[in-house]
ZAVEX-288239 format. One record per residue: x, y negated, z of N, C-alpha, C in turn; residue in one letter. Coordinates in steps of 0.2 Angstrom, whole numbers, padded with zeros to 4 digits, always signed. Example, Ala and Ser with C-alpha at 12.3 -4.5 7.8 and 13.67 -1.06 7.14 Angstrom:
+0066+0028+0039+0062+0022+0039+0066+0016+0039A+0064+0011+0035+0068+0005+0036+0064+0000+0039S
//
This chain:
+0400+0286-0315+0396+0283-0320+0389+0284-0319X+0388+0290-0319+0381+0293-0316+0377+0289-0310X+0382+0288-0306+0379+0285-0298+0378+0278-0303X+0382+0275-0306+0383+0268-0308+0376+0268-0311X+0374+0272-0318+0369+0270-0320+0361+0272-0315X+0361+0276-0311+0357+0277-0306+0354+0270-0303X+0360+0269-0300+0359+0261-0295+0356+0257-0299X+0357+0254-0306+0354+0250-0311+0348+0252-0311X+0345+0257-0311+0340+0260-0315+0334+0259-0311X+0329+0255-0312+0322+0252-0311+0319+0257-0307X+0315+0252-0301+0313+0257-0295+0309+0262-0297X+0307+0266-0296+0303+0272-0298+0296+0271-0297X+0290+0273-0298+0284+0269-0300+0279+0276-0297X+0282+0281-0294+0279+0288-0293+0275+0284-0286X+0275+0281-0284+0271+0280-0276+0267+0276-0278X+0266+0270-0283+0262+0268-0286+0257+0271-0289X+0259+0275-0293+0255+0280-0297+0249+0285-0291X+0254+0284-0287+0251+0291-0282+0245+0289-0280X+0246+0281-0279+0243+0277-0274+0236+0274-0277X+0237+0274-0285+0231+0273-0291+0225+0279-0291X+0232+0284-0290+0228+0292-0293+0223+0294-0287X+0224+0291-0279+0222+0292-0274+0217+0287-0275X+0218+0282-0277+0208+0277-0277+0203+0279-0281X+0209+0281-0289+0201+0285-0293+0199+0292-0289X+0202+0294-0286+0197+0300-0282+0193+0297-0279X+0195+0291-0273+0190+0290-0269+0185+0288-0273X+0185+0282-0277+0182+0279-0282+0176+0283-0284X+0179+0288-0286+0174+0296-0291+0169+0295-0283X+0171+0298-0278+0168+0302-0273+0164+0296-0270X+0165+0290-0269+0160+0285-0269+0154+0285-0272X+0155+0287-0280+0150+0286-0286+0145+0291-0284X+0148+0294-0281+0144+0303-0279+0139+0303-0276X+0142+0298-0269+0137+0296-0263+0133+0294-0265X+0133+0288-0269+0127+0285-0269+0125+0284-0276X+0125+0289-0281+0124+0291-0287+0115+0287-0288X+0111+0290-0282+0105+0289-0282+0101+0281-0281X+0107+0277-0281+0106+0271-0279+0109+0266-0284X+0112+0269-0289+0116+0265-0292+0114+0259-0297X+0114+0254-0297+0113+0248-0302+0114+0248-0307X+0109+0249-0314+0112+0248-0322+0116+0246-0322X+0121+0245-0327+0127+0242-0331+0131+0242-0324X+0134+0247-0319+0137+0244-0314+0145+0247-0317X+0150+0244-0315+0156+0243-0317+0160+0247-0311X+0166+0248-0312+0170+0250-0307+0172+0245-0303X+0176+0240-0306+0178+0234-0303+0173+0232-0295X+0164+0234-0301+0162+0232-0293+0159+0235-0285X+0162+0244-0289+0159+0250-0284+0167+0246-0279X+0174+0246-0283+0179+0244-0278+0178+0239-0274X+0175+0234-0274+0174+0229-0270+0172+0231-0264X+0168+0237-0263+0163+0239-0257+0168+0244-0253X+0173+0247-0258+0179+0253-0254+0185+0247-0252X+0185+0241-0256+0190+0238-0253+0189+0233-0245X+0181+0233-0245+0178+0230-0239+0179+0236-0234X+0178+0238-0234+0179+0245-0228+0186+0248-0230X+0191+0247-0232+0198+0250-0231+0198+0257-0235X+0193+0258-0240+0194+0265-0244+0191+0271-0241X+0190+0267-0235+0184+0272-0230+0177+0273-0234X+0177+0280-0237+0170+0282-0242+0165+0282-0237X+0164+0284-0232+0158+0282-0228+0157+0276-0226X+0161+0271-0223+0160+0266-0221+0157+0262-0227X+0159+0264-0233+0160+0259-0238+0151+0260-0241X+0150+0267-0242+0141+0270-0243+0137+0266-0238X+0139+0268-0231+0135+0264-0226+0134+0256-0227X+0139+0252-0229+0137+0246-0231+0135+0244-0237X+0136+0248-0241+0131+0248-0248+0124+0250-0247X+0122+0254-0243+0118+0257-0241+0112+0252-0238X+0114+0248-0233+0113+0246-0230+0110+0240-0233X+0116+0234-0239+0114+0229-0243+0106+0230-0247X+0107+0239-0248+0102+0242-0255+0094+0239-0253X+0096+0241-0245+0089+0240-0243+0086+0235-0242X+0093+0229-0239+0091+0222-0240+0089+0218-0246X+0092+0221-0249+0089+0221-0258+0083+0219-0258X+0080+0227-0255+0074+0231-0260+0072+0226-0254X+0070+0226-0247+0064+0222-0243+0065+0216-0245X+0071+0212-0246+0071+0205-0248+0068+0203-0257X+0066+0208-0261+0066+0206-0268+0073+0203-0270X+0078+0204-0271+0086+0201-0270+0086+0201-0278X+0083+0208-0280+0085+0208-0289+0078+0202-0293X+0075+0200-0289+0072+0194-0293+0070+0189-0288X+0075+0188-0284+0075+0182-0279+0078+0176-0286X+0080+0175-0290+0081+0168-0293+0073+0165-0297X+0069+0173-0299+0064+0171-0304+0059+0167-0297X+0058+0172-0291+0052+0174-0287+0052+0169-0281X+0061+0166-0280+0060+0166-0273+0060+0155-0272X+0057+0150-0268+0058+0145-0268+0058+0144-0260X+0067+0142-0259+0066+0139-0253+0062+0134-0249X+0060+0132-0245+0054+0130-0240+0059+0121-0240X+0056+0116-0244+0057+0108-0243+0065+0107-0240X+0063+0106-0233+0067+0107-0229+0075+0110-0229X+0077+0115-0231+0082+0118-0231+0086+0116-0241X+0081+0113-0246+0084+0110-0250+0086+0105-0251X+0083+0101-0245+0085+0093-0244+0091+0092-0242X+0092+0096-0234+0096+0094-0230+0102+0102-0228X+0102+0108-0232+0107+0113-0231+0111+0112-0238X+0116+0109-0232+0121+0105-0237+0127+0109-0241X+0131+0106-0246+0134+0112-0251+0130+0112-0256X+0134+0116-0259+0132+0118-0268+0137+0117-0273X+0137+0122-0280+0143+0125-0281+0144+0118-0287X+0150+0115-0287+0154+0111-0292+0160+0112-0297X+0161+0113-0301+0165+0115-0305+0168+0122-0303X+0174+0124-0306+0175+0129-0307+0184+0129-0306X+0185+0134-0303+0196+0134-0301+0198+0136-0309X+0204+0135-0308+0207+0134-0314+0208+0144-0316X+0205+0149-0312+0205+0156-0316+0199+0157-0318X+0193+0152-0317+0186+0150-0318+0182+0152-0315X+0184+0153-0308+0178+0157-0302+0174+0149-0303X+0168+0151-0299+0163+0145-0297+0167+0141-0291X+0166+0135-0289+0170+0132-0283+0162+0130-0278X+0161+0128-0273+0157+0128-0269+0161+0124-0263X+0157+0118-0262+0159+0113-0258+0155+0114-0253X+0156+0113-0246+0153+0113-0238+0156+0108-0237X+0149+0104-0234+0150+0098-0232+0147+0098-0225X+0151+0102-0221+0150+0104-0213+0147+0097-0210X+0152+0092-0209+0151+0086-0206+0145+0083-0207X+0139+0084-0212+0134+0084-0213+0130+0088-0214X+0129+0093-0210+0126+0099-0210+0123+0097-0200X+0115+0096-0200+0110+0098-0195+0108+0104-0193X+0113+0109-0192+0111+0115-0190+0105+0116-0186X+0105+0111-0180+0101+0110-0175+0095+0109-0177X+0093+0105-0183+0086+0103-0185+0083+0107-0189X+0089+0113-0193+0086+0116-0197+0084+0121-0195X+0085+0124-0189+0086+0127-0184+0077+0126-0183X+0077+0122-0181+0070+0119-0179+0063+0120-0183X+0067+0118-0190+0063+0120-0197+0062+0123-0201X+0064+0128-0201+0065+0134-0204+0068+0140-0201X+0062+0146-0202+0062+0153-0202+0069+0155-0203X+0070+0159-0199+0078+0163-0200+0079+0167-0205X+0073+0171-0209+0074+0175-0215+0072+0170-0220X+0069+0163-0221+0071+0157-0225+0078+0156-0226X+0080+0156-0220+0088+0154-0221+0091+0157-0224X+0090+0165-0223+0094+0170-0224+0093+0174-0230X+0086+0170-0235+0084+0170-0243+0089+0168-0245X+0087+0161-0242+0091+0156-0245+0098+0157-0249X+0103+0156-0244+0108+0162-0244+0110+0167-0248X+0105+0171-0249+0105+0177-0254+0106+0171-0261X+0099+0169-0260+0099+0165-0269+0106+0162-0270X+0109+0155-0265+0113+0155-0268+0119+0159-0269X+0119+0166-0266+0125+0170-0269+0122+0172-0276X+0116+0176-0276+0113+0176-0283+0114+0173-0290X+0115+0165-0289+0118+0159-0292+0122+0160-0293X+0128+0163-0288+0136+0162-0288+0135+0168-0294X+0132+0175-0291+0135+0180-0297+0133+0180-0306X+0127+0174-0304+0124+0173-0311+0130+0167-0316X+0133+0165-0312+0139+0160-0316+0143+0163-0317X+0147+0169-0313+0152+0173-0315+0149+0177-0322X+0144+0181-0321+0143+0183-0328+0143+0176-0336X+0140+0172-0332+0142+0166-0339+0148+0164-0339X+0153+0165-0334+0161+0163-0334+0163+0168-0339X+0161+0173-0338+0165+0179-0340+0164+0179-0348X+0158+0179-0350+0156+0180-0357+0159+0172-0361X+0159+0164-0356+0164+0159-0361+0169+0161-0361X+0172+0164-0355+0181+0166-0356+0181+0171-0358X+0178+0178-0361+0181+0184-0365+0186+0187-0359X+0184+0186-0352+0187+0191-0348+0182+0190-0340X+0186+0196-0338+0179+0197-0332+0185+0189-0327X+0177+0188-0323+0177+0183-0317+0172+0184-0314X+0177+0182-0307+0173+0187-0301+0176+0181-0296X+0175+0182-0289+0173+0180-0281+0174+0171-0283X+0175+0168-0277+0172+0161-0275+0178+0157-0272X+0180+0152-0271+0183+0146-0271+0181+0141-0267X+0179+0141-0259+0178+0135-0256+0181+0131-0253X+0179+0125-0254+0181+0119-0250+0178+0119-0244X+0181+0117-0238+0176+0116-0233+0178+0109-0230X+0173+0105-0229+0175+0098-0229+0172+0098-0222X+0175+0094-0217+0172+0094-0210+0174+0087-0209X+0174+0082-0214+0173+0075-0212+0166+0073-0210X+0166+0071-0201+0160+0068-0199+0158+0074-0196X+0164+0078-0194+0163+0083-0189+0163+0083-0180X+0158+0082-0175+0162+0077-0170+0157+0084-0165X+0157+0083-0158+0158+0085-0153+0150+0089-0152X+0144+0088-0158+0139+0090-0156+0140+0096-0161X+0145+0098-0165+0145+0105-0170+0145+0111-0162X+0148+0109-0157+0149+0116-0152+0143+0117-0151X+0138+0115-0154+0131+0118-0150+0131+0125-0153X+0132+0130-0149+0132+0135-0150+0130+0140-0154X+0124+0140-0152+0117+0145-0158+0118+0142-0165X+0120+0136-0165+0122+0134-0171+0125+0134-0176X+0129+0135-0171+0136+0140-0174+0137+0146-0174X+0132+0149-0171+0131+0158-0172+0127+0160-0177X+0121+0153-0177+0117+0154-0186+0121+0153-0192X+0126+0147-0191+0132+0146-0198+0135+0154-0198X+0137+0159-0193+0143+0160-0193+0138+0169-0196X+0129+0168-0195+0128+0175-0197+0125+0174-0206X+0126+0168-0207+0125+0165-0214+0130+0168-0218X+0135+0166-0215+0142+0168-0218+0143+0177-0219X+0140+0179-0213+0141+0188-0212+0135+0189-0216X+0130+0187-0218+0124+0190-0223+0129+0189-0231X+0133+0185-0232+0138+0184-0238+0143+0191-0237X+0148+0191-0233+0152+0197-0232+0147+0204-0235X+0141+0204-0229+0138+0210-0229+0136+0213-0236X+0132+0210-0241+0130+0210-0247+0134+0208-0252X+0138+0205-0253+0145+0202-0258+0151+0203-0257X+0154+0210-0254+0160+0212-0255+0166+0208-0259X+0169+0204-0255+0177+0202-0258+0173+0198-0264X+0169+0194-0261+0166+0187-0265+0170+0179-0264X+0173+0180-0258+0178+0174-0256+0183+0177-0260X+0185+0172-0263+0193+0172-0266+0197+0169-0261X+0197+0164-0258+0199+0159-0252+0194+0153-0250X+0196+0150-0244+0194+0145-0241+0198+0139-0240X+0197+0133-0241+0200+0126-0239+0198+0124-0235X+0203+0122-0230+0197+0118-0224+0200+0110-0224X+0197+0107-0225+0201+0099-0227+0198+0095-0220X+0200+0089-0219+0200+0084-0214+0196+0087-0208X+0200+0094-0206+0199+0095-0200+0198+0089-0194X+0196+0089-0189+0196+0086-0185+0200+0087-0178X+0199+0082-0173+0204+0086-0166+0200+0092-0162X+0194+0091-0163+0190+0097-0158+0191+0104-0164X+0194+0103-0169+0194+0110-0175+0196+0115-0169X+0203+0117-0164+0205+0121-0161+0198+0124-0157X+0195+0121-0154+0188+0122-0149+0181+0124-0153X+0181+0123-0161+0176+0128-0164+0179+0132-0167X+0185+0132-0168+0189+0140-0169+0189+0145-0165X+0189+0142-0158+0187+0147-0151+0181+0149-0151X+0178+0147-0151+0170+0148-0153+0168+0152-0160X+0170+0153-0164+0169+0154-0169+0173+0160-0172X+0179+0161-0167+0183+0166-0168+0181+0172-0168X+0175+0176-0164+0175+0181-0163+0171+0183-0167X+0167+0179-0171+0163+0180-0175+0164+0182-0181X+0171+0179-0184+0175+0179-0191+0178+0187-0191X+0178+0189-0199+0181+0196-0200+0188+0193-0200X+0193+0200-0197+0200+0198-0198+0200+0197-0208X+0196+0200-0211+0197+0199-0219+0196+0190-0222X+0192+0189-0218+0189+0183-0219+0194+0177-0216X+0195+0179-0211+0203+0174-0208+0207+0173-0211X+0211+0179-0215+0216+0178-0219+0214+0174-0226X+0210+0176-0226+0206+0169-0234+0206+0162-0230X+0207+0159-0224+0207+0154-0226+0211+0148-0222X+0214+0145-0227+0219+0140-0227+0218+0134-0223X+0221+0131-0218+0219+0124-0216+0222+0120-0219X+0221+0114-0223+0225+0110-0227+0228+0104-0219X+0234+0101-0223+0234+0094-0219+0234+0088-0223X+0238+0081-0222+0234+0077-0225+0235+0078-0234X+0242+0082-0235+0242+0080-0243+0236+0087-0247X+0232+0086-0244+0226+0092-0247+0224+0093-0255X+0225+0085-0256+0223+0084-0261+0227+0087-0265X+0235+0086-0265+0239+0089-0270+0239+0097-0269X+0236+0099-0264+0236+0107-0265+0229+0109-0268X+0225+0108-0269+0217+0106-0272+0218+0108-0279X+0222+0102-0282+0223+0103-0286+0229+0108-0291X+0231+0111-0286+0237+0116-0291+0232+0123-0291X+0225+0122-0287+0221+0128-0289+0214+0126-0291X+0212+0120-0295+0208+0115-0297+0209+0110-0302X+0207+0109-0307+0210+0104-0312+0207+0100-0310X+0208+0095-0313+0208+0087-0309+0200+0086-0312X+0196+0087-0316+0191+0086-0320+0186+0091-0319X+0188+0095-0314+0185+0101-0310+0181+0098-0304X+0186+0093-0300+0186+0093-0294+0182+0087-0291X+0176+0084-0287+0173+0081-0285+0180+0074-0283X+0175+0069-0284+0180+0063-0284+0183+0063-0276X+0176+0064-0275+0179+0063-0266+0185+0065-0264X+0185+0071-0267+0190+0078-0265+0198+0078-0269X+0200+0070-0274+0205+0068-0277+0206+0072-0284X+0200+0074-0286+0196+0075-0295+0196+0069-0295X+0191+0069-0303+0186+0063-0305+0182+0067-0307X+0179+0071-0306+0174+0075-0306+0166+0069-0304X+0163+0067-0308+0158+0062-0305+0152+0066-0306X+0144+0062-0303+0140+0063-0306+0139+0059-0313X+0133+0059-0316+0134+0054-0323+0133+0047-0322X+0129+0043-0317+0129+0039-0315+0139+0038-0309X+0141+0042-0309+0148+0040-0309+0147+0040-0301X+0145+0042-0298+0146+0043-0290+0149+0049-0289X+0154+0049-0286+0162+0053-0285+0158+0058-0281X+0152+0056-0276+0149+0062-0272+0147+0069-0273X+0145+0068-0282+0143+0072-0285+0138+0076-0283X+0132+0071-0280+0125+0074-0277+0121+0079-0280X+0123+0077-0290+0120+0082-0292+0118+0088-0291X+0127+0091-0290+0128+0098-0287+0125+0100-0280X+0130+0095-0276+0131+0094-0271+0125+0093-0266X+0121+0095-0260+0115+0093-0258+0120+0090-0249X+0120+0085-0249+0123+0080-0244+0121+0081-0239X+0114+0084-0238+0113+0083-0229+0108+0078-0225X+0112+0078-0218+0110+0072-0217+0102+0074-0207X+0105+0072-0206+0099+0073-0200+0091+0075-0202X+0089+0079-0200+0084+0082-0202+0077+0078-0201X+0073+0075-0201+0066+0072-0198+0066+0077-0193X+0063+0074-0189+0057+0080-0183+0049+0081-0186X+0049+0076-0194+0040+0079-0195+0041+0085-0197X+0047+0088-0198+0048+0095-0202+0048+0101-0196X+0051+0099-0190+0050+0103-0183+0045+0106-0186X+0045+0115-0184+0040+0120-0181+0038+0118-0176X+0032+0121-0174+0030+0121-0169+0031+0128-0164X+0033+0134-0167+0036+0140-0164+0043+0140-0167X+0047+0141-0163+0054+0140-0165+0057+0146-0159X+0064+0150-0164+0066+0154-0158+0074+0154-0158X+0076+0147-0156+0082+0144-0155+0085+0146-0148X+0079+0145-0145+0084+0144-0139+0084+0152-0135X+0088+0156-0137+0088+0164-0135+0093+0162-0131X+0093+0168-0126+0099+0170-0120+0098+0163-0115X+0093+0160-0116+0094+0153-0110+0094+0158-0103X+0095+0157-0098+0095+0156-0091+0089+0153-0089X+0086+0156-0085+0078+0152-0082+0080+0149-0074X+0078+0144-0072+0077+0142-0064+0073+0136-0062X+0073+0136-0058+0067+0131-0055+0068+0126-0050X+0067+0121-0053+0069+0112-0051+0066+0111-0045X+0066+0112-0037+0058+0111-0034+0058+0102-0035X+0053+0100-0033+0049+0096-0032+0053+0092-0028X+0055+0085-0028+0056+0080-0025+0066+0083-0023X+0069+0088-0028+0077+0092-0026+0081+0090-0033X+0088+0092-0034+0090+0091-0040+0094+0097-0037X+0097+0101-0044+0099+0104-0045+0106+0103-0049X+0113+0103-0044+0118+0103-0048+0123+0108-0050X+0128+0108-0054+0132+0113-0058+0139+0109-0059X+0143+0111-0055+0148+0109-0054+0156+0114-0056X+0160+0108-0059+0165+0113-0064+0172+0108-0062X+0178+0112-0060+0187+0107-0059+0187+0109-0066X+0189+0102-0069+0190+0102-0076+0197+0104-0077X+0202+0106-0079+0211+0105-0075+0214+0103-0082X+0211+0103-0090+0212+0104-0093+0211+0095-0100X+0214+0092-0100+0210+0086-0104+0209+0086-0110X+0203+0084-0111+0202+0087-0119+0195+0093-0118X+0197+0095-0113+0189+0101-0112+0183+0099-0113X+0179+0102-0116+0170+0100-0118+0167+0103-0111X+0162+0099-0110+0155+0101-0108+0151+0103-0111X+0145+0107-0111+0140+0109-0118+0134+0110-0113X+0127+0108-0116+0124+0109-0110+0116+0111-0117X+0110+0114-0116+0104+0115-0119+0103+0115-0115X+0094+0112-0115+0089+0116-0111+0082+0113-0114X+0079+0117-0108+0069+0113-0110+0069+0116-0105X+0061+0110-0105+0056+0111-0097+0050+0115-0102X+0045+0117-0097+0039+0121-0099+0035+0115-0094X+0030+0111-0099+0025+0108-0098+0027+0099-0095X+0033+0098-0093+0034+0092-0090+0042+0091-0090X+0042+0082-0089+0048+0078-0091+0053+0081-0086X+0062+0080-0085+0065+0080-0079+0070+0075-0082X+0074+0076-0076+0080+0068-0075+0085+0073-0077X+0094+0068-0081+0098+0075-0082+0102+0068-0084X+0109+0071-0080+0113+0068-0079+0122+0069-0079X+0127+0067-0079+0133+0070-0078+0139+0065-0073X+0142+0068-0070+0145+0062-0064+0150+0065-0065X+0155+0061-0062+0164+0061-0061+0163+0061-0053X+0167+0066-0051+0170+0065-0045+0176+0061-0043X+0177+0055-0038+0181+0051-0038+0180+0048-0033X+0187+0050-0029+0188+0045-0020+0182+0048-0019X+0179+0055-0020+0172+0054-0016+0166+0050-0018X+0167+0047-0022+0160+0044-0025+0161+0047-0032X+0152+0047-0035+0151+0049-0040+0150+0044-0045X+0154+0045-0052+0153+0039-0056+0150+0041-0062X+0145+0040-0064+0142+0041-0068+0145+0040-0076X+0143+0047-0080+0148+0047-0086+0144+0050-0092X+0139+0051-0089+0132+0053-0096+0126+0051-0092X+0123+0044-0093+0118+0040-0089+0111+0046-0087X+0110+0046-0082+0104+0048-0076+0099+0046-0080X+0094+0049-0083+0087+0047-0085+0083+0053-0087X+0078+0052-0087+0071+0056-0086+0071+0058-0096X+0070+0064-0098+0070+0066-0104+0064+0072-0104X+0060+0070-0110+0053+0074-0112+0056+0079-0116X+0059+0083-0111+0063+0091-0115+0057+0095-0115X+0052+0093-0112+0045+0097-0113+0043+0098-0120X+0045+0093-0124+0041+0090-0130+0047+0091-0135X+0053+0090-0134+0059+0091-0139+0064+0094-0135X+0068+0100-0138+0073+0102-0134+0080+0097-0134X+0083+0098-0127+0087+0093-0127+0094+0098-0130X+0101+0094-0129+0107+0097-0130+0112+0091-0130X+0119+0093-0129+0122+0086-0128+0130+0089-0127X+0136+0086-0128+0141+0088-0122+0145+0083-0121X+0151+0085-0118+0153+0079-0115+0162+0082-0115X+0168+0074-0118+0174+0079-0120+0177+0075-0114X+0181+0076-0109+0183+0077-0102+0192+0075-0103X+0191+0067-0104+0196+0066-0106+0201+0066-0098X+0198+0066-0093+0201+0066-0087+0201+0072-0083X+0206+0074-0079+0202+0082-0077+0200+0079-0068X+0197+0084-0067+0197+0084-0059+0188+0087-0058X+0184+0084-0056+0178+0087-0054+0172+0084-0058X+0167+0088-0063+0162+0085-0064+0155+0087-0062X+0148+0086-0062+0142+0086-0061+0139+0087-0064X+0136+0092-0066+0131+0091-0071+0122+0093-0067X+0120+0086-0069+0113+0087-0063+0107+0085-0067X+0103+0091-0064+0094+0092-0065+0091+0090-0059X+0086+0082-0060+0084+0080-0058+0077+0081-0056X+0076+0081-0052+0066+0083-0051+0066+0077-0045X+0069+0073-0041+0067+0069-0036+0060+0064-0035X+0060+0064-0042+0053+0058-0044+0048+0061-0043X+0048+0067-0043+0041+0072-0043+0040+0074-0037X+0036+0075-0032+0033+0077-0027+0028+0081-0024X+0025+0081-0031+0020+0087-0031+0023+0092-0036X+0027+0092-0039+0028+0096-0047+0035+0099-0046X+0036+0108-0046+0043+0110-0047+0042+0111-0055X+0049+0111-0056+0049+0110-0065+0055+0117-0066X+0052+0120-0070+0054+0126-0073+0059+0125-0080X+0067+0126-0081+0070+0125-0084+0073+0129-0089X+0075+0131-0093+0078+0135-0096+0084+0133-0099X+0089+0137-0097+0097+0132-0100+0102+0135-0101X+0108+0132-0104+0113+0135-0104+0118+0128-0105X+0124+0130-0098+0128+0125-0098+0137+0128-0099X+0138+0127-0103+0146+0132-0104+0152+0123-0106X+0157+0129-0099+0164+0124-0104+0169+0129-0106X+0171+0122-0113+0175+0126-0116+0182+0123-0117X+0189+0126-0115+0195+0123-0114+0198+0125-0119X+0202+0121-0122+0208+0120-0126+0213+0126-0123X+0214+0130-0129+0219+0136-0127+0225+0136-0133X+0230+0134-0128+0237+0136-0132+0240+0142-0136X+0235+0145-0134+0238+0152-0139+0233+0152-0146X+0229+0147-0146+0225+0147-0154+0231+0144-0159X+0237+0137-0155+0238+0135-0161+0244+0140-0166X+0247+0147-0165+0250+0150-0166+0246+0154-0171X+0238+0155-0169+0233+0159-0173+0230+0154-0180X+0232+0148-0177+0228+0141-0181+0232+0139-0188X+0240+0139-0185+0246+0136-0189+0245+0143-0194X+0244+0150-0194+0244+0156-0200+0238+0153-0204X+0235+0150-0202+0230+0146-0208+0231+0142-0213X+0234+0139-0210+0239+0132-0212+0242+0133-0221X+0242+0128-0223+0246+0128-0228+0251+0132-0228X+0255+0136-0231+0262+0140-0227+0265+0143-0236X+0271+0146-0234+0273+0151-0238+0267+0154-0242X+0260+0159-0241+0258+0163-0243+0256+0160-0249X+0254+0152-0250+0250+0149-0254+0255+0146-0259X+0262+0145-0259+0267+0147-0263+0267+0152-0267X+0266+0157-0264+0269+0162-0266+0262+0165-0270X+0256+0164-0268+0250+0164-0273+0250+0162-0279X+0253+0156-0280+0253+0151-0286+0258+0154-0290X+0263+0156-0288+0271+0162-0292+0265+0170-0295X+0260+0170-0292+0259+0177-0295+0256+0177-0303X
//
């Protein structure tokens, strides 16, 4: 009878308990460290967000606290909303901005990648403009959690993005680009501890696998598991963590502007090619280039077996002071067939960038031209890289996927 009632009798809760009583220590010894730095009204909820960023690790967790403190105090961060106004440029066309709110009332935040000039903003704006920028609108985001909190009479905390990559095509691999998007992202990590709630990624594209490669190594394991790649029924999953009146029309809401444009520009800043009247005149984009020299009346080629179809091309460069020819060929029977036209380009005056997706495999060309020139060698700076579709991403891609886990989210 004794065994009997035993077996019935509800799991035991002493590991649990253990396991509570071990984070209020760590929690205390945290507050310890960094007692002399601490934020009025600061809460415990949000000392844990910094121990659960670092795995309960008190040093690692002080050191990036630490770290944020400073960017704070050198950035003005606590009166970055009164103080700070981003530069034209990066309000026009750095696309995103936050639109209703998920159904446990976090703020939601739409990317609108596929419209996003990284290249030009690149071009227009300072790195610590961008990386203001960024602070403010997290500053925003924590400025609405506190107005969530006090409409709803209960704490609201972290973010809900959609990531929309319609209009995403073969010029996102431009690399730096993608390493600016990807240190934007880690200046949020860095400073906002366990501020993602999740990620959406909607109307992925076919090159999606080939910026996840690139893009990979940059991503925190913490920040991969946040996020889901939808397929086509996206909308109906959207919605069981979005109410319908929340969510931008585009996105299978009815969320409009008040003029009834489903875009919801309001919120939303669309984007869109940069002008070049906004071009700096010093820019410092093009890091880690390769230098060499074109002589006078030679071309210079770079030759690559492609074996793989579907492989990109990626090519950046500039001249210093003068024009060159730039070109890409197919090797075939021995003859070269031209497959990104031969022509003379003022990469002196605008930097160039391009790539090229290789639906055929076998031999390509990618050539720098100086032939025209006879008295002039041209000085290049560059970088050409390819990058091949790998079968071991789609096992790493499909754990993004809609699956089980987002089930099982919805039940809790």
């Amino acid at each position: 009878m004794n065994n009997k009632k035993n077996k019935n009798k509800p799991p035991c809760n002493d590991k649990s308990k253990r396991r509570e009583e071990k984070e209020e220590q760590i929690l205390q010894e945290f507050k310890n460290k960094i007692q002399d730095s601490l934020p009025p009204n600061c809460d415990d909820l949000y000392l844990k967000k910094w121990l659960k960023a670092r795995r309960f690790d008190v040093k690692k967790a002080e050191d990036m606290y630490r770290a944020s403190h400073l960017t704070r105090k050198k950035l003005g961060v606590n009166t970055i909303l009164d103080n700070y106004k981003p530069p034209e440029v990066l309000e026009k066309y750095l696309t995103g901005g936050l639109c209703g709110h998920d159904k446990e009332g976090s703020p939601v935040r739409i990317e609108l990648y596929g419209k996003l000039d990284m290249k030009g903003l690149m071009y227009s704006a300072k790195k610590i403009d961008m990386e203001k920028t960024k602070l403010l609108q997290c500053e925003e985001i924590v400025q609405d959690w506190k107005e969530q909190s006090v409409k709803l009479g209960r704490h609201v905390d972290q973010l809900t993005v959609i990531f929309d990559m319609t209009g995403v095509s073969t010029k996102m691999l431009w690399k730096p680009g993608l390493q600016m998007y990807l240190h934007l992202v880690k200046v949020l990590e860095d400073n906002y501890p366990e501020m993602m709630k999740r990620m959406f990624v909607v109307n992925a594209p076919a090159i999606f696998p080939l910026l996840y490669k690139i893009c990979r190594p940059l991503v925190s394991d913490d920040m991969k598991n946040k996020i889901h790649v939808l397929g086509d029924d996206y909308k109906d999953v959207l919605l069981k963590y979005i109410d319908t009146g929340e969510l931008p029309g585009f996105l299978g809401g009815n969320k409009t502007d008040p003029d009834g444009n489903p875009r919801c520009t309001s919120w939303i800043c669309q984007g869109g090619e940069v002008p070049v009247s906004y071009y700096l005149k010093d820019t410092e984009n093009f890091t880690s280039l390769q230098t060499m020299i074109v002589p006078n009346g030679e071309t210079v080629n770079f030759t690559y077996n492609i074996t793989e179809p579907g492989t990109v091309i990626s090519w950046e460069f500039q001249t210093e002071g003068y024009d060159i020819g730039f070109g890409v060929f197919y090797l075939k029977d021995g003859k070269q067939i031209s497959v990104v036209a031969m022509e003379r380009v003022n990469s002196h005056m605008v930097p160039q960038d391009g790539n090229l997706s290789c639906q055929e495999i076998g031999t390509y060309i990618v050539c720098f031209d100086n032939t025209f020139s006879w008295t002039r060698s041209k000085t290049v700076k560059y970088r050409v890289e390819v990058i091949v579709n790998d079968e071991e991403l789609k096992g790493e891609i499909n754990e993004m996927n809609e699956d089980r886990a987002l089930t099982e989210d919805m039940c809790l």
